[in-house]
N, C-alpha and C positions, 0 to 999 in steps of 0.2 A: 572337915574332911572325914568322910567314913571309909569302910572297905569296899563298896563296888567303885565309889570316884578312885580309891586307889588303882583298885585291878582297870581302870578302862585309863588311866595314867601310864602305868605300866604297859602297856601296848604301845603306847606312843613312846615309850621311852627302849623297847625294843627294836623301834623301826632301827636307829643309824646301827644297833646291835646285826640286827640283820643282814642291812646291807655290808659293811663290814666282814661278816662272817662269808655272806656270798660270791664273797668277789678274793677269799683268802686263796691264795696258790697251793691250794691243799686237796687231797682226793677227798676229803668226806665234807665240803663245805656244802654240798649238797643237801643232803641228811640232814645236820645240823641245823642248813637254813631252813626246810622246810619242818624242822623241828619247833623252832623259834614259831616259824608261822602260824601253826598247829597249838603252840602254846598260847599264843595270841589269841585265836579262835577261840580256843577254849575260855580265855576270861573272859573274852563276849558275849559268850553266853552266860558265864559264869558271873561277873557282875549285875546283870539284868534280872538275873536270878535270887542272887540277895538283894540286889534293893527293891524289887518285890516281896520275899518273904520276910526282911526285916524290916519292910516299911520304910526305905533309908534311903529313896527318889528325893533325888533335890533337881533345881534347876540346871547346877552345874552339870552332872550329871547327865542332864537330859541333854548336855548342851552338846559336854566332851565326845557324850557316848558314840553319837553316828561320827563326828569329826575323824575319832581313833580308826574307826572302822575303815571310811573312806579311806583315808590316810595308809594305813598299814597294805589294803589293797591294792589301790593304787601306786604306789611302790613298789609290790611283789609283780606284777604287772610288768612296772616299766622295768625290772631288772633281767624279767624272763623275757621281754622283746629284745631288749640289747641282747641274752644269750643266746638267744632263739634262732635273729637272725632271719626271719620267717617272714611271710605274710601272712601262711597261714596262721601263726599266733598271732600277729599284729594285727588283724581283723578285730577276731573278739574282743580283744582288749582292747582297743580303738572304742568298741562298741559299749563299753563297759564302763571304762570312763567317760565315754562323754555324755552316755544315759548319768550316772551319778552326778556329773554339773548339772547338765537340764533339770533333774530331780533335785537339788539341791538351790535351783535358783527357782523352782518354780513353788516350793515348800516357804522357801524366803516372802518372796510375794505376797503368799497365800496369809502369811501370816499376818504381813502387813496392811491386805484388805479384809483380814479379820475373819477369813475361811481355811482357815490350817485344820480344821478338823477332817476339811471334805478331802484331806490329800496324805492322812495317815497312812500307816503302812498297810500294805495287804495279804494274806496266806501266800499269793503267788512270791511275793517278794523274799517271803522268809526261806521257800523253798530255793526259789534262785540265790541267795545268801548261800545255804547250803551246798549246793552243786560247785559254787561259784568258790567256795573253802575248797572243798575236796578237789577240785580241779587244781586250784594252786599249789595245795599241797603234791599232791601227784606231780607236776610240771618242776617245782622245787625239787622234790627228792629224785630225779633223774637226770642223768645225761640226755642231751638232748637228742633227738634221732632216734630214739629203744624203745619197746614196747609201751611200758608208765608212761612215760613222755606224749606218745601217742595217743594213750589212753586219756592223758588227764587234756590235750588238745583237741579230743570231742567230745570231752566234761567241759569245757568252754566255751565249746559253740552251745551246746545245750543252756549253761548257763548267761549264755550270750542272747538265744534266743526270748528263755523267759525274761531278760535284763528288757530288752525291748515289750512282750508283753504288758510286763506291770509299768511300763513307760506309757505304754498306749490306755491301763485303768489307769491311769495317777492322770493322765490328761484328760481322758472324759470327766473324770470327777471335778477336773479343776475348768473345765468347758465353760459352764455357765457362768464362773465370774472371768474368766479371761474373755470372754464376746457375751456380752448380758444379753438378755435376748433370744438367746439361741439355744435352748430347750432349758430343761427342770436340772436341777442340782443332785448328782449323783455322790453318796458318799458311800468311804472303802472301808471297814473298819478291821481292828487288831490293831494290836503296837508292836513296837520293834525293843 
């Protein structure tokens, strides 16, 4: 066990903290939770970061790392639909999650037919990642209905929209071994 498999543990060990905190009958549970969030965020990046520069990528690690992420999203998500109350936030998030299973089973797959490289992550994706943080945090630290609120619900279509772009590269590249035949093998490169 090193310190980035710690710090991407601790996110997952924040989630029931979160939830918990977000749902406290308190005027600042807001803040807080989108504090928690934000602190989350930050070891995502922040572990990825040391086990690059200390060399100290393992398996696990590679395994926990997107699991945490999905996870802590997908949660911050379903907690701000139930507040939300919306369609207009239950859209994106609809979209968001159900890009992350399709992505998620198709990466599975891939692996198993022995082409997990041509389904890596892409610049778009890390961008959408980003938008897709700040939107949450935004939507967390506000009552729902007020200016943030509003803000951070067209920082989620935005990151809704690229959710769907690098859906559509993660499946051209995954094209050719899902229908063989049907054109050249296109690969995405970067990592997450």
């Amino acid at each position: 066990m090193n310190l980035p498999n710690i710090l991407t543990l601790s996110r997952i060990v924040m989630i029931p903290v979160f939830v918990v905190v977000f749902y406290l009958p308190v005027a600042w549970r807001y803040e807080v939770s989108a504090a928690i969030f934000a602190l989350a965020a930050a070891t995502d990046w922040l572990d990825g970061y040391l086990a690059r520069k200390l060399d100290q990528s393992t398996p696990f690690g590679a395994f926990l790392d997107p699991v945490a992420d999905k996870l802590m999203v997908a949660v911050a998500l379903t907690v701000l639909v139930d507040e939300h109350h919306t369609l207009l936030l239950t859209l994106p998030a609809t979209i968001i999650i159900g890009r992350e299973i399709v992505i998620s089973a198709l990466r599975e797959w891939m692996a198993e037919v022995g082409s997990r490289a041509s389904v890596a992550v892409s610049y778009i994706g890390k961008i959408k990642t980003t938008v897709q943080m700040v939107a949450i945090i935004m939507l967390l630290g506000s009552v729902p209905d007020i200016g943030w609120a509003r803000a951070g619900i067209g920082l989620l279509y935005i990151a809704a929209g690229l959710t769907l772009w690098s859906m559509v590269l993660y499946l051209q590249a995954a094209w050719p071994d899902l229908f063989p035949g049907s054109g050249e093998q296109r690969r995405i490169d970067s990592s997450d």
